[in-house]
C-alpha positions as a Markdown table, in Angstrom:
| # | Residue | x | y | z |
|---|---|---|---|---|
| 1 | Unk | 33.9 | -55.4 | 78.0 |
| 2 | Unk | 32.9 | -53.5 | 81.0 |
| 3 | Unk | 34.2 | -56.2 | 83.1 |
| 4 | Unk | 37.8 | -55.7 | 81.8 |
| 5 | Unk | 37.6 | -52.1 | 82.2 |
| 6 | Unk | 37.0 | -52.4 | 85.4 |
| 7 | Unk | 39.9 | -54.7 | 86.5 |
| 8 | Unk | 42.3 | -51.8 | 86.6 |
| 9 | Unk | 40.6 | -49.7 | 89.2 |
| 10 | Unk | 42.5 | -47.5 | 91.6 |
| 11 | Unk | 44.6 | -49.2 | 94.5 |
| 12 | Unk | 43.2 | -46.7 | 96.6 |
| 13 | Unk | 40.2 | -48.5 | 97.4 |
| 14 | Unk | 40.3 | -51.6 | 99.7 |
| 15 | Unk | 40.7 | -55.0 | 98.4 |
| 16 | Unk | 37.0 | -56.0 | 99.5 |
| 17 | Unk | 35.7 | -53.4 | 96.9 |
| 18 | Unk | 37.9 | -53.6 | 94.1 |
| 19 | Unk | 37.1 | -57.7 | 94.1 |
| 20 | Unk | 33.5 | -56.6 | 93.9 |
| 21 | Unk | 33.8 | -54.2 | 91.4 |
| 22 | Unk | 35.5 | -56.6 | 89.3 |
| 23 | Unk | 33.1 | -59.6 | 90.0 |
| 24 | Unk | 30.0 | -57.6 | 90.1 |
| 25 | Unk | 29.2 | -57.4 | 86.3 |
| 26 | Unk | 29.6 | -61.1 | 85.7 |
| 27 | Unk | 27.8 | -62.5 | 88.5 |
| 28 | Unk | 24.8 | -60.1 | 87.3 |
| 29 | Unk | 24.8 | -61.4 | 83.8 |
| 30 | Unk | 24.8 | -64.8 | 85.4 |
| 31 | Unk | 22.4 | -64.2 | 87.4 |
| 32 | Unk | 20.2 | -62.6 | 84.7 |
| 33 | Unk | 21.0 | -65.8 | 82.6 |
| 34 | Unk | 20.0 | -68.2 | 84.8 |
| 35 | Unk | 16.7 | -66.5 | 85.3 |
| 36 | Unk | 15.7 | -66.1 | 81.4 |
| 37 | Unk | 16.6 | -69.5 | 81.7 |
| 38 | Unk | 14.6 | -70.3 | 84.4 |
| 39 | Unk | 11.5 | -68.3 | 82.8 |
| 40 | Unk | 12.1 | -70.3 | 79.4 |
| 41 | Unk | 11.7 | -73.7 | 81.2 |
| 42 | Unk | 9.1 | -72.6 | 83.1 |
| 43 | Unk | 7.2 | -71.4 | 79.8 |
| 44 | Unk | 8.0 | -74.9 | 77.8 |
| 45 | Unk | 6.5 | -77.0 | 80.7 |
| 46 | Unk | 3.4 | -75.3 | 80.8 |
| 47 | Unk | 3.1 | -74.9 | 76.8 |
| 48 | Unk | 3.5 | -78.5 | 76.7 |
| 49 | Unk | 1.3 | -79.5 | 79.6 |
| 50 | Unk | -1.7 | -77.2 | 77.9 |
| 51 | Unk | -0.6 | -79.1 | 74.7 |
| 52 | Unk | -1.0 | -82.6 | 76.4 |
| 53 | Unk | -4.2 | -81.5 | 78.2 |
| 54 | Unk | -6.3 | -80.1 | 75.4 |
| 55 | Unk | -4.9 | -82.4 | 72.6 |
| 56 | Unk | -8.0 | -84.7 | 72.7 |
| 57 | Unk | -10.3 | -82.4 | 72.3 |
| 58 | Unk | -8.3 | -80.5 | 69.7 |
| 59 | Unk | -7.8 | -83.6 | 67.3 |
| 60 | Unk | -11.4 | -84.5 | 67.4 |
| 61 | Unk | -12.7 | -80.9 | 66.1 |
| 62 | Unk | -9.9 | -81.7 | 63.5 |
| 63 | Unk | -11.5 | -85.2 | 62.5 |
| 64 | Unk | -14.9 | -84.7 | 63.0 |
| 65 | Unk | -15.9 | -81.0 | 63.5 |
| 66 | Unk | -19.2 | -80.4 | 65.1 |
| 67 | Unk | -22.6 | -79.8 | 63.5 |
| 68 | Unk | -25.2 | -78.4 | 64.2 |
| 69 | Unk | -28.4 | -79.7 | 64.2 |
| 70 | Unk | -30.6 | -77.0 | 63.3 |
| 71 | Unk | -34.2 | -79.0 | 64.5 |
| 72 | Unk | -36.4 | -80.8 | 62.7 |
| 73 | Unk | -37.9 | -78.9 | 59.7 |
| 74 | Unk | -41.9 | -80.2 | 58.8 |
| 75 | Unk | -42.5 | -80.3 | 55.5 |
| 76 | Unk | -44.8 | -77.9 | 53.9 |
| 77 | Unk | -48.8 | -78.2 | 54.0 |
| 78 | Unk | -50.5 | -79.3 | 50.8 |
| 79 | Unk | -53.7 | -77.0 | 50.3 |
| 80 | Unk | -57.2 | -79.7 | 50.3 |
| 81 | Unk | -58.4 | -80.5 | 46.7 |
| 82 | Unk | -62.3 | -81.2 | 46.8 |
C-alpha cells in the first residue's frame, strides 16, 4: 500500500531518489522476509539436531524409567527367648 503511494512522488526530485523511494519499501520487506526466514531455518535445524541428539536417552526413561535403589534394609532383631 505504501509502496503505491509512493510511486507518484514529485518530479522535482532527481530520478536517483524517486527510484529509491519507490524501491525502498519492498526491498525492506524482502529483506525482513528473508531474514525471519533465515531465523526459522536456523531454529528447525537445531530443534531437530537436539531432537536427534537426546532421543536415546529420552526413549529409554520412557521404557524403562529409573529406580532407585533405596539400600539394603536388615530385617528387624528378634529379642533372645531363654
Amino acid at each position: 500500500m505504501v509502496a503505491f503511494a509512493m510511486l507518484n512522488v514529485s518530479k522535482k526530485t532527481s530520478w536517483i531518489a524517486n527510484s529509491w523511494m519507490e524501491w525502498f519499501p519492498i526491498v525492506s520487506s524482502l529483506l525482513m522476509t528473508v531474514l525471519m526466514l533465515g531465523k526459522d531455518f536456523a531454529f528447525y535445524v537445531a530443534a531437530r539436531q537436539r531432537l536427534v541428539d537426546q532421543f536415546r536417552e529420552v526413549a529409554v526413561r520412557a521404557v524403562a524409567p529409573v529406580q532407585r535403589h533405596q539400600g539394603v534394609t536388615m530385617p528387624p532383631v528378634i529379642g533372645k527367648s531363654v
